[in-house]
N, C-alpha and C positions, 0 to 999 in steps of 0.2 A: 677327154674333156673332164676337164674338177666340175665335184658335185655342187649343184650350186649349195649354198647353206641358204637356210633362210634365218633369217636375223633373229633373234630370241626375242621373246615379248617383252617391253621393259617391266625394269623390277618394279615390285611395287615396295613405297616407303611408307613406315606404320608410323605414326608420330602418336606417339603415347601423352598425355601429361594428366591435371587434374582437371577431374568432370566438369562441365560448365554451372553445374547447378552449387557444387562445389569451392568454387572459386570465391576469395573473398573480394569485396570490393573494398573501395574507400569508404567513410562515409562523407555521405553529402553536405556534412556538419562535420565540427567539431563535437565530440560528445559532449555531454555537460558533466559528464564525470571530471574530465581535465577541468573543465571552468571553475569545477569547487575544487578542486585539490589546484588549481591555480590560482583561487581565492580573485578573482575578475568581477567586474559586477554582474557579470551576466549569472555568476556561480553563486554570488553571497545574495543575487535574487532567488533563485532555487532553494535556498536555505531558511531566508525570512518566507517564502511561497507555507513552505513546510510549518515552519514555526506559528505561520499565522494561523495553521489551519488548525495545528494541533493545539493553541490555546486556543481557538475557539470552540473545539470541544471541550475542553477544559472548563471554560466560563459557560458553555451551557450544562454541563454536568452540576457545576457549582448552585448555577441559578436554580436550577428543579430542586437540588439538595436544600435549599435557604428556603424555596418555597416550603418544601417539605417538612422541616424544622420549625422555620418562622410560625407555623400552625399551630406546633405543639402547647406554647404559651396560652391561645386562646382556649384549648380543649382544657386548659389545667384549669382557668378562671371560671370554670363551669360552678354552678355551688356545689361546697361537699356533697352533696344527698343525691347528686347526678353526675359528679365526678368518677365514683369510686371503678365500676367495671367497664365506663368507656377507656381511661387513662390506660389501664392496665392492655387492655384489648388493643389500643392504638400504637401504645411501645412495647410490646409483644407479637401481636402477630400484623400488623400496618408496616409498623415501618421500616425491619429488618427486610423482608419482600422486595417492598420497593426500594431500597438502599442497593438491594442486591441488582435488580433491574437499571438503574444508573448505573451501578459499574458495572454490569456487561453492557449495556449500552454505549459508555466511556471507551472501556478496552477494543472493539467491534470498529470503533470509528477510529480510534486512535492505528490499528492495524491495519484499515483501508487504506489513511491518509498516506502509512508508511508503504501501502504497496504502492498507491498511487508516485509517490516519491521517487521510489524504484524502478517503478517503469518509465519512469523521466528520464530516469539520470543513466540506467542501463542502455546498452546497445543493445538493438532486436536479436542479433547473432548471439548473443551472450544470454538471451532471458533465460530463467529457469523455467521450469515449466511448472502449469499454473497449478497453485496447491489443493487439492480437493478436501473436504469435511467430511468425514463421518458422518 
């Protein structure tokens, strides 16, 4: 009598590909990256978005600076005999200070609007990673 055989176990199949965490999807949008470099309204909104924010820094930088300035006129109308070491005190150590305070206050905001910009118009897959300060 033949030996029986018993049937071999089936083979086992490995399917390889890329990880699930891995895998890119669509996105659920169009990005707005294509919308501005397709110049669409939804794109040249993204771009006035921008424009408006950063003149409005702009105009509030302007505005403190005019206040700060516009001052200067009345401390000069002081009479000579009480004029002499406020003037000097006031554009010397006043207003260089605070000059410099506006524009890092300026450049700080101008920088956010731009990241804030950036993370608009970037896909989350593509962000960079966030920049840390010293």
């Amino acid at each position: 009598m033949a030996e029986q055989q018993q049937p071999s176990p089936p083979r086992r199949e490995v399917v390889t590909g890329v990880p699930r965490g891995a895998r890119r999807r669509p996105p659920a949008h169009t990005p707005a990256r294509s919308e501005i470099s397709e110049q669409t309204t939804l794109g040249a909104t993204y771009v006035r978005a921008l424009m408006r924010s950063q003149l409005r820094a702009g105009l509030g930088a302007l505005g403190v600076l005019t206040l700060l300035v516009g001052t200067l006129p009345l401390l000069f109308a002081l009479p000579r005999s009480a004029s002499g070491p406020p003037v000097w005190v006031a554009l010397g150590l006043v207003v260089y200070p605070v000059l410099w305070l506006i524009a890092r206050w300026y450049v700080t905001r101008a920088e956010r609007n731009e990241a804030d910009f950036t993370g608009l118009v970037m896909d989350p897959a593509e962000a960079p990673a966030p920049r840390r300060d010293a």
